[in-house]
CHARMM internal coordinates of N, CA and C (Angstrom, degrees):
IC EDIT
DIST 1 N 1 CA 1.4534
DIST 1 CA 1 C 1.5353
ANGL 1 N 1 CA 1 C 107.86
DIST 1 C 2 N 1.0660
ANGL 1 CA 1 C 2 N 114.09
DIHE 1 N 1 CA 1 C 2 N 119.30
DIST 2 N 2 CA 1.6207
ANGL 1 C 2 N 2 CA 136.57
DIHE 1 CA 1 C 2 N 2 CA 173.23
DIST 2 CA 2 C 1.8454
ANGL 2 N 2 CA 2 C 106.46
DIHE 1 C 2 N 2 CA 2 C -59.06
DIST 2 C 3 N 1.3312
ANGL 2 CA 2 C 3 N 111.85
DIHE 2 N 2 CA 2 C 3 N 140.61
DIST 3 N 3 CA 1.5591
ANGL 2 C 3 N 3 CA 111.04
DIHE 2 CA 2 C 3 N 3 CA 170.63
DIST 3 CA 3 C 1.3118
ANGL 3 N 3 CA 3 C 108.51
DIHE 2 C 3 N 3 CA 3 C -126.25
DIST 3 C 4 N 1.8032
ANGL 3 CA 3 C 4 N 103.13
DIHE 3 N 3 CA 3 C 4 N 127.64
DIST 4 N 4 CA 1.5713
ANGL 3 C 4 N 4 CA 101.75
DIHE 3 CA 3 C 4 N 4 CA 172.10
DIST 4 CA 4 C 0.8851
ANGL 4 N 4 CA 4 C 112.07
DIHE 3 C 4 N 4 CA 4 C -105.44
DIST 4 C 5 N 2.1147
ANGL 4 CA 4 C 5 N 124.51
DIHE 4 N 4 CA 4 C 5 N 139.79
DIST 5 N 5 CA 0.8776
ANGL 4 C 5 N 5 CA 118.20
DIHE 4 CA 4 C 5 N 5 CA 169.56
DIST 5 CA 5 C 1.2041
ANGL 5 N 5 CA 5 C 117.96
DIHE 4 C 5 N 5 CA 5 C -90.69
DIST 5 C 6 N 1.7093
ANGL 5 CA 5 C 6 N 109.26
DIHE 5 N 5 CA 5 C 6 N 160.60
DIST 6 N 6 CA 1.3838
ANGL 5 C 6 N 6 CA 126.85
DIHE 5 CA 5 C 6 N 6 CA 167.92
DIST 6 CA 6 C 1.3889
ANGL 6 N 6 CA 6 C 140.15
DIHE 5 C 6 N 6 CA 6 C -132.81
DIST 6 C 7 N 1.2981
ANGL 6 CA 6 C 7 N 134.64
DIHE 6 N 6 CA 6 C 7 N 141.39
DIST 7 N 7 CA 1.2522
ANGL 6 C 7 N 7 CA 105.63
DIHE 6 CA 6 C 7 N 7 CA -153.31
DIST 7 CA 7 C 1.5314
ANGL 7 N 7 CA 7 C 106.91
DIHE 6 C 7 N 7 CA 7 C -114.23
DIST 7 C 8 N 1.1193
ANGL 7 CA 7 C 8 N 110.67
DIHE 7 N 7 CA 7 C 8 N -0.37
DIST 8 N 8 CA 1.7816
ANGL 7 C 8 N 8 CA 129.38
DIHE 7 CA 7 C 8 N 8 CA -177.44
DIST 8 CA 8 C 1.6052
ANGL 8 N 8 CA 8 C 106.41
DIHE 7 C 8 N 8 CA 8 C -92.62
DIST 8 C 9 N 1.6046
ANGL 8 CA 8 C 9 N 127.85
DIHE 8 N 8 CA 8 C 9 N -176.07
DIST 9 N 9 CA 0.8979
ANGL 8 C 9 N 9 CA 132.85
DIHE 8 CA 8 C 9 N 9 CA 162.73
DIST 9 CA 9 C 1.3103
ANGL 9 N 9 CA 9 C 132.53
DIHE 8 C 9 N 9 CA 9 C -71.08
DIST 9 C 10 N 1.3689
ANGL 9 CA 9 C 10 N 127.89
DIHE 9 N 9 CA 9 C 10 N -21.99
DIST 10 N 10 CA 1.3994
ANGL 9 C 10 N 10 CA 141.85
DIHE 9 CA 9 C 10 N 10 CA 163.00
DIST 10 CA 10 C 1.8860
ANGL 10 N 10 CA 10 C 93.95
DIHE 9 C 10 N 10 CA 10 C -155.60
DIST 10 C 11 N 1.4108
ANGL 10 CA 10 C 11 N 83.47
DIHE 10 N 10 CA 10 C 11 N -170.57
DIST 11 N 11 CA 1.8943
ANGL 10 C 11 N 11 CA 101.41
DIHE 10 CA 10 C 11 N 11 CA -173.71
DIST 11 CA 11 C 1.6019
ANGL 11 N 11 CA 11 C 97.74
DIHE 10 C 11 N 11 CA 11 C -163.82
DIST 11 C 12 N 0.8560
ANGL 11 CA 11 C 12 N 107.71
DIHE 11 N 11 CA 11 C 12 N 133.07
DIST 12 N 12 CA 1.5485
ANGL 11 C 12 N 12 CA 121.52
DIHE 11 CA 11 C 12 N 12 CA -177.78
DIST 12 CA 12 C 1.6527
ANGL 12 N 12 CA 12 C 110.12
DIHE 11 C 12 N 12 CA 12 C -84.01
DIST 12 C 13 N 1.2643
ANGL 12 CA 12 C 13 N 118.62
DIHE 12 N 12 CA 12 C 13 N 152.35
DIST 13 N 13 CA 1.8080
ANGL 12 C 13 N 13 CA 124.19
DIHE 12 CA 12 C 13 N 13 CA -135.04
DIST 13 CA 13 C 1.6427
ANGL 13 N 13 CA 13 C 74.97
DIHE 12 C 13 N 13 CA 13 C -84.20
DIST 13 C 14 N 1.1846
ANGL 13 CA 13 C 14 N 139.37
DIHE 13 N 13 CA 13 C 14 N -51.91
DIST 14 N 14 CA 1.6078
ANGL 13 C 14 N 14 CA 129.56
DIHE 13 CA 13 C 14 N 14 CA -152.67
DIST 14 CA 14 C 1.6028
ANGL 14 N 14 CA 14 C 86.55
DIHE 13 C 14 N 14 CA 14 C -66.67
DIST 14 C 15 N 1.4253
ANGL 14 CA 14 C 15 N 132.38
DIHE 14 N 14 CA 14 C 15 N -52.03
DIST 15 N 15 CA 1.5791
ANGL 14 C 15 N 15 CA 125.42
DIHE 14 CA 14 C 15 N 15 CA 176.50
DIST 15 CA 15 C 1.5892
ANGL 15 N 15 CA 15 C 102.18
DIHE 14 C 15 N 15 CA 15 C -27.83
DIST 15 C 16 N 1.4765
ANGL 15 CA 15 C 16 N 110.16
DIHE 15 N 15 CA 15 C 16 N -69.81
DIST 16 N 16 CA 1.2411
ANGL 15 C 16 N 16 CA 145.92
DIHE 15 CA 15 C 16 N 16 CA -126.39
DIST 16 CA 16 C 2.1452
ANGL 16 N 16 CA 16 C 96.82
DIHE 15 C 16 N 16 CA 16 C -66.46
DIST 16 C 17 N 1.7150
ANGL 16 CA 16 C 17 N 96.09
DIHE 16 N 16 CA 16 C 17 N -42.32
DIST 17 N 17 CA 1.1327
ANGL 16 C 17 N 17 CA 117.94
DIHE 16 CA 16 C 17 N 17 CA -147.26
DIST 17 CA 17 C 2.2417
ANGL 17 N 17 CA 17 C 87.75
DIHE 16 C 17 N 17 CA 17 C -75.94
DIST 17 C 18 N 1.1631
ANGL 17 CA 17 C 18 N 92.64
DIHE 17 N 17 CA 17 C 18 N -31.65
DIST 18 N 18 CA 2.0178
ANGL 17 C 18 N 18 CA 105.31
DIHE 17 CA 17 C 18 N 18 CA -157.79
DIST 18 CA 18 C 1.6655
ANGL 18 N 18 CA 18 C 75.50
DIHE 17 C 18 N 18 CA 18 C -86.89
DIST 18 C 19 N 1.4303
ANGL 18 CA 18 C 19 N 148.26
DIHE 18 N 18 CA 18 C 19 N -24.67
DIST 19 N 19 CA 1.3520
ANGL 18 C 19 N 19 CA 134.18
DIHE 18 CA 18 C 19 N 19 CA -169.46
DIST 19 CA 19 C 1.3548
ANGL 19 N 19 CA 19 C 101.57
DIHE 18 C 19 N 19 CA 19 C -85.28
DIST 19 C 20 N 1.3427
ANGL 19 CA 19 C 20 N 129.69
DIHE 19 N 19 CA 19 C 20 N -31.64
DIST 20 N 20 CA 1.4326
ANGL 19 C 20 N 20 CA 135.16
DIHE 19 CA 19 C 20 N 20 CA 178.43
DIST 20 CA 20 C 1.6204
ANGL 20 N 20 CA 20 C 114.65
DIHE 19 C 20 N 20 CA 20 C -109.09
DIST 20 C 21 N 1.5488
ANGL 20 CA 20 C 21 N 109.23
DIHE 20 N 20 CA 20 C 21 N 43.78
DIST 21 N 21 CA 1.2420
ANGL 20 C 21 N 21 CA 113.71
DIHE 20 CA 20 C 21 N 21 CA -175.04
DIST 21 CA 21 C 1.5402
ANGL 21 N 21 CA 21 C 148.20
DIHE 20 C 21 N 21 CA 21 C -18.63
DIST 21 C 22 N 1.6045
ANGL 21 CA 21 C 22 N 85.04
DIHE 21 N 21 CA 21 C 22 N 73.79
DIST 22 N 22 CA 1.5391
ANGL 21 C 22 N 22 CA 130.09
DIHE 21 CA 21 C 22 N 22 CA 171.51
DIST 22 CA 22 C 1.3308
ANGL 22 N 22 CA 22 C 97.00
DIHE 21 C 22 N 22 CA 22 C -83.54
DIST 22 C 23 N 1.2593
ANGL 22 CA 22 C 23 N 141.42
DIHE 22 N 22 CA 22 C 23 N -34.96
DIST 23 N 23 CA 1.5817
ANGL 22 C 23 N 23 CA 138.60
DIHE 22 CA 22 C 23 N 23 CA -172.17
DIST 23 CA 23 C 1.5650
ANGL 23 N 23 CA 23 C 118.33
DIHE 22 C 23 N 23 CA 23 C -129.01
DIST 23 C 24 N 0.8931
ANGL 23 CA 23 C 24 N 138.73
DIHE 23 N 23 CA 23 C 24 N 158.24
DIST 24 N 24 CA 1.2389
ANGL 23 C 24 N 24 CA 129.01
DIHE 23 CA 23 C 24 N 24 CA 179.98
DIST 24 CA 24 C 1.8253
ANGL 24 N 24 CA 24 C 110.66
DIHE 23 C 24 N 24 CA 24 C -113.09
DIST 24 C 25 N 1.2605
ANGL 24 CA 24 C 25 N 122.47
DIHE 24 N 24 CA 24 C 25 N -6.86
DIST 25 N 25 CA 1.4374
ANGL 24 C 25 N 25 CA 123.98
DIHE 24 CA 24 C 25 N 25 CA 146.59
DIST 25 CA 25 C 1.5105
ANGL 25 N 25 CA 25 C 105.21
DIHE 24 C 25 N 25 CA 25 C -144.79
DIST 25 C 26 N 1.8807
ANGL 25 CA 25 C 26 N 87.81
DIHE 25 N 25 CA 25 C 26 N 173.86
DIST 26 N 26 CA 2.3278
ANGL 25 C 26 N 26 CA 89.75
DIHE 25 CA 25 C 26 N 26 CA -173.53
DIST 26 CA 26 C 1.5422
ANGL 26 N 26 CA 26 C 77.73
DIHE 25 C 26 N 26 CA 26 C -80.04
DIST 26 C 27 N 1.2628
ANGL 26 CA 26 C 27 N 157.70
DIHE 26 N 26 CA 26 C 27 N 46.51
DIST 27 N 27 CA 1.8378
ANGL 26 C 27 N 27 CA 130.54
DIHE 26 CA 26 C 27 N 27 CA 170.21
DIST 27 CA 27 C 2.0093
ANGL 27 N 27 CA 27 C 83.17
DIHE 26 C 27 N 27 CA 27 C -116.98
DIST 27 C 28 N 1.7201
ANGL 27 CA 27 C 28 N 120.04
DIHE 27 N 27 CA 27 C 28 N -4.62
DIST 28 N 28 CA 0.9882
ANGL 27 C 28 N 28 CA 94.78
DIHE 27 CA 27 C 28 N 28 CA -163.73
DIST 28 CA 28 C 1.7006
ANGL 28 N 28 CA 28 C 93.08
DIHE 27 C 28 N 28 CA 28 C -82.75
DIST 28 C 29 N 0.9774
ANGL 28 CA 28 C 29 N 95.39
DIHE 28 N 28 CA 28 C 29 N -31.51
DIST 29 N 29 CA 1.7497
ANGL 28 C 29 N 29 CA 110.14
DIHE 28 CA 28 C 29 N 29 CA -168.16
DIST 29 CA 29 C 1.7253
ANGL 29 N 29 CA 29 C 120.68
DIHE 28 C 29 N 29 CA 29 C 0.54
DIST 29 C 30 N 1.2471
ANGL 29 CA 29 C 30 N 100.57
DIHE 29 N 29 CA 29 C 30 N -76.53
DIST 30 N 30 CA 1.3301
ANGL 29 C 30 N 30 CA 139.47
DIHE 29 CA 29 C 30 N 30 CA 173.68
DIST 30 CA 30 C 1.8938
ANGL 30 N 30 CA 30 C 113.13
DIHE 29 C 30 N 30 CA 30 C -25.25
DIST 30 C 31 N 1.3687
ANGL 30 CA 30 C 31 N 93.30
DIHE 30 N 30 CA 30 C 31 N -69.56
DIST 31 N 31 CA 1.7366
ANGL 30 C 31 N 31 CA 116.70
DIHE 30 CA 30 C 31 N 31 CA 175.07
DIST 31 CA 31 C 2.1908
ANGL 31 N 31 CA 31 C 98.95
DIHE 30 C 31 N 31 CA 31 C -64.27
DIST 31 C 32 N 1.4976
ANGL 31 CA 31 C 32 N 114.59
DIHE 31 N 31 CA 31 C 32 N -56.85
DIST 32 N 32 CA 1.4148
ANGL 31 C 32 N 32 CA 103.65
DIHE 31 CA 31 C 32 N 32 CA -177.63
DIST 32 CA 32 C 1.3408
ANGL 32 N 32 CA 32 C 103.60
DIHE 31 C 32 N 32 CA 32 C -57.70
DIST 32 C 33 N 1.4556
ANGL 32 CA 32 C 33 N 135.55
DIHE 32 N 32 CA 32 C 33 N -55.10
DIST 33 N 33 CA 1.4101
ANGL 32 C 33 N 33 CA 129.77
DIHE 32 CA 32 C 33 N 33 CA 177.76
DIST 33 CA 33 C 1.4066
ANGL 33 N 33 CA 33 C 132.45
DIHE 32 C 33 N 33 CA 33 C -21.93
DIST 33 C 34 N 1.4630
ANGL 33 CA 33 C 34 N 79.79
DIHE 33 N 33 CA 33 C 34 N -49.51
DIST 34 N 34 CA 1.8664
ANGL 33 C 34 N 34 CA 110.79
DIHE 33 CA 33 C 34 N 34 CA -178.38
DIST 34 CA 34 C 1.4169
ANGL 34 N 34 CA 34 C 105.95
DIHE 33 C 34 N 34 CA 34 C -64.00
DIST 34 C 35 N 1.5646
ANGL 34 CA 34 C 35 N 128.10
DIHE 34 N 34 CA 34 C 35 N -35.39
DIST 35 N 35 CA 1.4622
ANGL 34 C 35 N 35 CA 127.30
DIHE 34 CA 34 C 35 N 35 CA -163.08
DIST 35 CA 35 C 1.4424
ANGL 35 N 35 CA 35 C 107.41
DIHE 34 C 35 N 35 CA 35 C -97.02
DIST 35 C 36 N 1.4611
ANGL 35 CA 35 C 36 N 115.82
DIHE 35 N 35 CA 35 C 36 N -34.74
DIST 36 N 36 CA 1.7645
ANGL 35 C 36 N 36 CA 142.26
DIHE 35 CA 35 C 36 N 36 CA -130.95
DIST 36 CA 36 C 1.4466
ANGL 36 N 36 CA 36 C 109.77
DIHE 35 C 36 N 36 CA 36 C -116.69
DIST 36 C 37 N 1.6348
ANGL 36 CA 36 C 37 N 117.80
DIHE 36 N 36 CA 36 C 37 N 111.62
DIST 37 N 37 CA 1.3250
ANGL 36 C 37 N 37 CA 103.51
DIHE 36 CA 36 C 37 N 37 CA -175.40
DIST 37 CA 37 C 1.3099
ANGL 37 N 37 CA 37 C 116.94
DIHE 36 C 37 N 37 CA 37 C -85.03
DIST 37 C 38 N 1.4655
ANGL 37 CA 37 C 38 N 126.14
DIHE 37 N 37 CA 37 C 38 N 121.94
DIST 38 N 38 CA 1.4990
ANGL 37 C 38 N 38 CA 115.85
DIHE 37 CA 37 C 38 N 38 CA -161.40
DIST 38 CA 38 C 1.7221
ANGL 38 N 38 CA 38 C 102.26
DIHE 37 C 38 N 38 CA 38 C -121.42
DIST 38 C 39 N 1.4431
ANGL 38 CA 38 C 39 N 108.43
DIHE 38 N 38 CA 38 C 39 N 104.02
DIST 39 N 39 CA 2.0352
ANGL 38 C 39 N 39 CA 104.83
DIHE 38 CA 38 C 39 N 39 CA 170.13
DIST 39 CA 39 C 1.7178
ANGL 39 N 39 CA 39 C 117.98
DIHE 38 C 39 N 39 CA 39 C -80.04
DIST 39 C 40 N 1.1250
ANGL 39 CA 39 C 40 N 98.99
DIHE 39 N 39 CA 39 C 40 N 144.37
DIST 40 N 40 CA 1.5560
ANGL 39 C 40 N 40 CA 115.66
DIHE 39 CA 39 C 40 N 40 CA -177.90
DIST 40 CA 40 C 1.2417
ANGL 40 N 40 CA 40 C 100.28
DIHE 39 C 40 N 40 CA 40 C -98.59
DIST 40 C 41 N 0.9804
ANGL 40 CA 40 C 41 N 137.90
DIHE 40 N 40 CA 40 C 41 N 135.00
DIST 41 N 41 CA 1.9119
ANGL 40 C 41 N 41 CA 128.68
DIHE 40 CA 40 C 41 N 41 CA 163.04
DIST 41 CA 41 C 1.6858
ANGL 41 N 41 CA 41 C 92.95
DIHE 40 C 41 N 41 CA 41 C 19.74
DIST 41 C 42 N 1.5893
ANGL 41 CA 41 C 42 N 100.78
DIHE 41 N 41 CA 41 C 42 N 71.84
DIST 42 N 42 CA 1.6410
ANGL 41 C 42 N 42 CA 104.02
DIHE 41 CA 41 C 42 N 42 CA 158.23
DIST 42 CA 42 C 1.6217
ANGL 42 N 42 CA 42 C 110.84
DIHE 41 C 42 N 42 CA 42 C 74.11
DIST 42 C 43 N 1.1288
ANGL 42 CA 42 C 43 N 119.20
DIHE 42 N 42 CA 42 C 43 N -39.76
DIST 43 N 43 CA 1.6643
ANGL 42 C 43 N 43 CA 118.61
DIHE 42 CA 42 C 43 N 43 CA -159.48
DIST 43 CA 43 C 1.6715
ANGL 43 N 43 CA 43 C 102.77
DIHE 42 C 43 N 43 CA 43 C -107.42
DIST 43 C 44 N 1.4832
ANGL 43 CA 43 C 44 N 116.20
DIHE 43 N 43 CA 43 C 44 N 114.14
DIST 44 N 44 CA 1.5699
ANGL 43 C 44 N 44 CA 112.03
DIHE 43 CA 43 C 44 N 44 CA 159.32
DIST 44 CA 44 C 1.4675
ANGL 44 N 44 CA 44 C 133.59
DIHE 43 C 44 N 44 CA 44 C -22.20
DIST 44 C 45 N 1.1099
ANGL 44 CA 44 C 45 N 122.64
DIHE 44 N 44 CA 44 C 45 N 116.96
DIST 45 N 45 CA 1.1615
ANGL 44 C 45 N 45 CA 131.70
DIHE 44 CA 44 C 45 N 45 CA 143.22
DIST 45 CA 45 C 1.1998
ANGL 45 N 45 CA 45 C 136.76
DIHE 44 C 45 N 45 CA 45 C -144.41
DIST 45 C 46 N 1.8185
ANGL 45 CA 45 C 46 N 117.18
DIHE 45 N 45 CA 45 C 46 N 153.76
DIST 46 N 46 CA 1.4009
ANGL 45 C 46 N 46 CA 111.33
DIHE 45 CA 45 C 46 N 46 CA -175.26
DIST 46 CA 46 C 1.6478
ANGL 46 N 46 CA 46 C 113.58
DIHE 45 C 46 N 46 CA 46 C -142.49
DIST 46 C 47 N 1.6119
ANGL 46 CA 46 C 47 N 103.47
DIHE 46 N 46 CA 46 C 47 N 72.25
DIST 47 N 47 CA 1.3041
ANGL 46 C 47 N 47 CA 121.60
DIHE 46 CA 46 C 47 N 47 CA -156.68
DIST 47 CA 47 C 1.8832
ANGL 47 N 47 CA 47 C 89.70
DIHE 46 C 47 N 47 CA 47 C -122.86
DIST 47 C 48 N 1.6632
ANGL 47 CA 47 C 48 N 115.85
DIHE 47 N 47 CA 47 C 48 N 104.09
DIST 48 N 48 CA 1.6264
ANGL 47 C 48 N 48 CA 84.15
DIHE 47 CA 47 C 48 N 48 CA -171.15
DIST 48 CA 48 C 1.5719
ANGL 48 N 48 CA 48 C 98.91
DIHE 47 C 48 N 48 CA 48 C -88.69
DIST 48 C 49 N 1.0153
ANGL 48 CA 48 C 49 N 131.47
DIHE 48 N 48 CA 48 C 49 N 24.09
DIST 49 N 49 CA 1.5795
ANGL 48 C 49 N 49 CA 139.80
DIHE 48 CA 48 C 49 N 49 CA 158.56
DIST 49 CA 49 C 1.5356
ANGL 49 N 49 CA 49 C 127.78
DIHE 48 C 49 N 49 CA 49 C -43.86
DIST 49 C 50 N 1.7882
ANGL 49 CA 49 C 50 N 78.82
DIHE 49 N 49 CA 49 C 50 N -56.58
DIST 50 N 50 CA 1.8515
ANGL 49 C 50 N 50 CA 102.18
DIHE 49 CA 49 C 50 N 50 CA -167.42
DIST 50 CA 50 C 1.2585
ANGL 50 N 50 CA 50 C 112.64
DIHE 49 C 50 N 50 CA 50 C -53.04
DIST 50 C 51 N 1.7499
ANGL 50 CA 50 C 51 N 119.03
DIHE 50 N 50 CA 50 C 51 N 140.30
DIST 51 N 51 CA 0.7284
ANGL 50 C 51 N 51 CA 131.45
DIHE 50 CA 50 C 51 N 51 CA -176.72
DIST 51 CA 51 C 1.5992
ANGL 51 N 51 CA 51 C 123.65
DIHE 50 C 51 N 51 CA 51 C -80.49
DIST 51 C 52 N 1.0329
ANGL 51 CA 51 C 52 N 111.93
DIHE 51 N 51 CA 51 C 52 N 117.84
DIST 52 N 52 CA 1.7485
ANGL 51 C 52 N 52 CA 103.03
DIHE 51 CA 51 C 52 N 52 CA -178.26
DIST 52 CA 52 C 1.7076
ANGL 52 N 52 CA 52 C 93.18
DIHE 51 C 52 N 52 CA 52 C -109.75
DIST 52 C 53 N 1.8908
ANGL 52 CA 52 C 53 N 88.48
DIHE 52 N 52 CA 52 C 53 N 148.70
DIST 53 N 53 CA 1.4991
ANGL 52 C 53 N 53 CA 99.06
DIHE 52 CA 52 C 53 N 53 CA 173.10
DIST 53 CA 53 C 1.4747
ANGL 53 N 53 CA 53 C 108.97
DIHE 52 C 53 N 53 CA 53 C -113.31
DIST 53 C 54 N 1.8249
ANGL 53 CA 53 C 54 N 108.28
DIHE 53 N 53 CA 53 C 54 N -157.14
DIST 54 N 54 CA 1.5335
ANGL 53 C 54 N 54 CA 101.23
DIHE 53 CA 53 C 54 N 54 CA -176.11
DIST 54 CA 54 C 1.9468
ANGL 54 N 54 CA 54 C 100.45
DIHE 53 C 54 N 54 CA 54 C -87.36
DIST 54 C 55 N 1.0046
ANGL 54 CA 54 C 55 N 100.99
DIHE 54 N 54 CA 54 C 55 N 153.70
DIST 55 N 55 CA 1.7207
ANGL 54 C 55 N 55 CA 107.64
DIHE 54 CA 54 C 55 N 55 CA -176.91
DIST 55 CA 55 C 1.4585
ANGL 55 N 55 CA 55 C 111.06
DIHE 54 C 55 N 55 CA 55 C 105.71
DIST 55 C 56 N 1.5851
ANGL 55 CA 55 C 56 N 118.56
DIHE 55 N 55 CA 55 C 56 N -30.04
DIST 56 N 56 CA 1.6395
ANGL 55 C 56 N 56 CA 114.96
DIHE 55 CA 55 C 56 N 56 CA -166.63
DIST 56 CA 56 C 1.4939
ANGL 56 N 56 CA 56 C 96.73
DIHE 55 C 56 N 56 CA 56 C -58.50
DIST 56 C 57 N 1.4096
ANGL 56 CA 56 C 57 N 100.96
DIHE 56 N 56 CA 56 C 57 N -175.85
DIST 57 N 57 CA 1.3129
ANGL 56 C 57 N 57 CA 104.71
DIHE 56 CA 56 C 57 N 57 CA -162.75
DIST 57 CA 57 C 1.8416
ANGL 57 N 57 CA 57 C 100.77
DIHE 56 C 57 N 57 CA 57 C -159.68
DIST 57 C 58 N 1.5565
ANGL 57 CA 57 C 58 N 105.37
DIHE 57 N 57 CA 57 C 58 N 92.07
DIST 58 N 58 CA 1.3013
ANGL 57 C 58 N 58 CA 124.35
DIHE 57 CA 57 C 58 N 58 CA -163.85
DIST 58 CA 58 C 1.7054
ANGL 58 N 58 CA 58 C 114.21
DIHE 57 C 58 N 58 CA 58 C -76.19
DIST 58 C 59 N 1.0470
ANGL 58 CA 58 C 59 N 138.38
DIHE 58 N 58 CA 58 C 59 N 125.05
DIST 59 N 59 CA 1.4072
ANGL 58 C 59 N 59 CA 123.31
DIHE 58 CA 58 C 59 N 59 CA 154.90
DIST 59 CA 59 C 1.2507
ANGL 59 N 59 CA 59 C 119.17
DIHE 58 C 59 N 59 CA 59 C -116.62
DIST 59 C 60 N 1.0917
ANGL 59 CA 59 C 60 N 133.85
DIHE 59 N 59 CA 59 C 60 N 132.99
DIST 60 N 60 CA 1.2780
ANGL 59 C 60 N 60 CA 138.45
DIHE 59 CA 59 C 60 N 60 CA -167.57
DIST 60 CA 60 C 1.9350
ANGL 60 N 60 CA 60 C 115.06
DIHE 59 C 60 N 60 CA 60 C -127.60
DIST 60 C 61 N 1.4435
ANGL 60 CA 60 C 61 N 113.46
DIHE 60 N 60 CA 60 C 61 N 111.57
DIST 61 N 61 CA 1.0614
ANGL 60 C 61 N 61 CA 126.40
DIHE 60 CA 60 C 61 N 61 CA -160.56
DIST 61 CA 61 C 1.4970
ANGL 61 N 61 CA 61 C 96.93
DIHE 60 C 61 N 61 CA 61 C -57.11
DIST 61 C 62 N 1.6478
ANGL 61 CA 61 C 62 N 133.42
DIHE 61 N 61 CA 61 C 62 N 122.37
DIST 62 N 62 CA 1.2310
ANGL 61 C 62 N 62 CA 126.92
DIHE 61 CA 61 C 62 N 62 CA 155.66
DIST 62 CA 62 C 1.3723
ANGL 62 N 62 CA 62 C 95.52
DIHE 61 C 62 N 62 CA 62 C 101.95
DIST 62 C 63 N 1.2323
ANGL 62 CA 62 C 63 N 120.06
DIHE 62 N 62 CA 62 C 63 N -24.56
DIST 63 N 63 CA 1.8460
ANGL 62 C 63 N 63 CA 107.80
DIHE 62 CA 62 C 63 N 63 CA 170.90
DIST 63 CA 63 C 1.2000
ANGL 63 N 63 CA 63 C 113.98
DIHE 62 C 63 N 63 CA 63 C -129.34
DIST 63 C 64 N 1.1792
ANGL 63 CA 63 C 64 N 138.15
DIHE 63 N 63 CA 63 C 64 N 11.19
DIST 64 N 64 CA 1.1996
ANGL 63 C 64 N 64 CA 142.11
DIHE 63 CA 63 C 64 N 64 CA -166.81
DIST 64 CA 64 C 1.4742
ANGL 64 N 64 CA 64 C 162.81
DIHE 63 C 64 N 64 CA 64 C 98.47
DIST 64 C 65 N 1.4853
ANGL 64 CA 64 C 65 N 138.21
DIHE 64 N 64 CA 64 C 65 N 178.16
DIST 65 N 65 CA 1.4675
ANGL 64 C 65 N 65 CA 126.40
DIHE 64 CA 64 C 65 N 65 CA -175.94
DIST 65 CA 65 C 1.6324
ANGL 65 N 65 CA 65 C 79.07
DIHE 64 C 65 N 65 CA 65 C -96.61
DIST 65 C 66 N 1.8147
ANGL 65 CA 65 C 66 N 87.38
DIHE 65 N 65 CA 65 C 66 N 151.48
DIST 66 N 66 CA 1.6569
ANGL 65 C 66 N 66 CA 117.52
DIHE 65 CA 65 C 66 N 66 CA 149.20
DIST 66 CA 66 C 1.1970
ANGL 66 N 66 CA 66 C 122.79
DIHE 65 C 66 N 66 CA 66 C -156.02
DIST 66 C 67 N 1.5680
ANGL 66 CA 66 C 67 N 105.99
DIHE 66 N 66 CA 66 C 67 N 179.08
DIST 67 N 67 CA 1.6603
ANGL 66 C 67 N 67 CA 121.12
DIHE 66 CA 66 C 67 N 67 CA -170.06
DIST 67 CA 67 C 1.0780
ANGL 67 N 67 CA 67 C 102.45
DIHE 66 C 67 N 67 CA 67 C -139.28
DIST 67 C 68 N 1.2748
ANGL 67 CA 67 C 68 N 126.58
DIHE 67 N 67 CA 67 C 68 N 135.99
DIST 68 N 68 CA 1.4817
ANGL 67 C 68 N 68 CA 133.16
DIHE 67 CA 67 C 68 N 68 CA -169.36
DIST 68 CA 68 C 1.1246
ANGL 68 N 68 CA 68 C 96.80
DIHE 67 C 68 N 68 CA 68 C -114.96
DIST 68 C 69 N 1.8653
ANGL 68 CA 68 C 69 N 121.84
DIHE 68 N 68 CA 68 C 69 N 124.74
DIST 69 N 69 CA 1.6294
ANGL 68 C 69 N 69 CA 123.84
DIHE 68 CA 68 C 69 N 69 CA -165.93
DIST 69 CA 69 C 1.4703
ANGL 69 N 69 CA 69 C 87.30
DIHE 68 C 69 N 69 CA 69 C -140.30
DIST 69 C 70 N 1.4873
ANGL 69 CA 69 C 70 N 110.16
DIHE 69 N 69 CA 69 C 70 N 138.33
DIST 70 N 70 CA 1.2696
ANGL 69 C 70 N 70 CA 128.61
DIHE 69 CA 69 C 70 N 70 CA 162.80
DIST 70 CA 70 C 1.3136
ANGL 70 N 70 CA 70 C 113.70
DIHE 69 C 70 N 70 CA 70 C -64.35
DIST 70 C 71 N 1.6262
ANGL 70 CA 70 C 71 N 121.14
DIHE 70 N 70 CA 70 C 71 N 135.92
DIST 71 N 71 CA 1.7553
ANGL 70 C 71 N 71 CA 119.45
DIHE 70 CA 70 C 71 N 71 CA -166.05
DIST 71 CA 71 C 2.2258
ANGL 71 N 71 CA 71 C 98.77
DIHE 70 C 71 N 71 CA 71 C -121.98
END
COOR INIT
IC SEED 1 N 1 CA 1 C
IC BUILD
């Protein structure tokens, strides 16, 4: 499992997704969401809004597990 750092209080998953290059810009966000099954602490979602903090625990279909750690 991969760890992203962050240096804010959370980062929103379309941020989240271009920091762990799953996307190659945040305008892709939207369209991968739409295709890409992505779990938050276990449970689907495809909101690139949502806020993730440090501890969540990202999986992303086709690119991978992560952990979002405060730096």
């Amino acid at each position: 499992m991969k760890e992203i750092g962050i240096q804010t209080e959370y980062i929103a998953l379309g941020q989240f997704l271009k920091l762990a290059d799953c996307i190659a810009t945040g305008g892709h966000a939207k369209f991968f969401l739409q295709e890409t099954e992505v779990l938050i602490n276990g449970e689907p979602d495809n909101r690139r809004g949502r806020k993730l903090y440090a501890g969540d625990q990202v999986e992303v279909d086709g690119c991978g597990s992560f952990t979002v750690v405060r730096k």
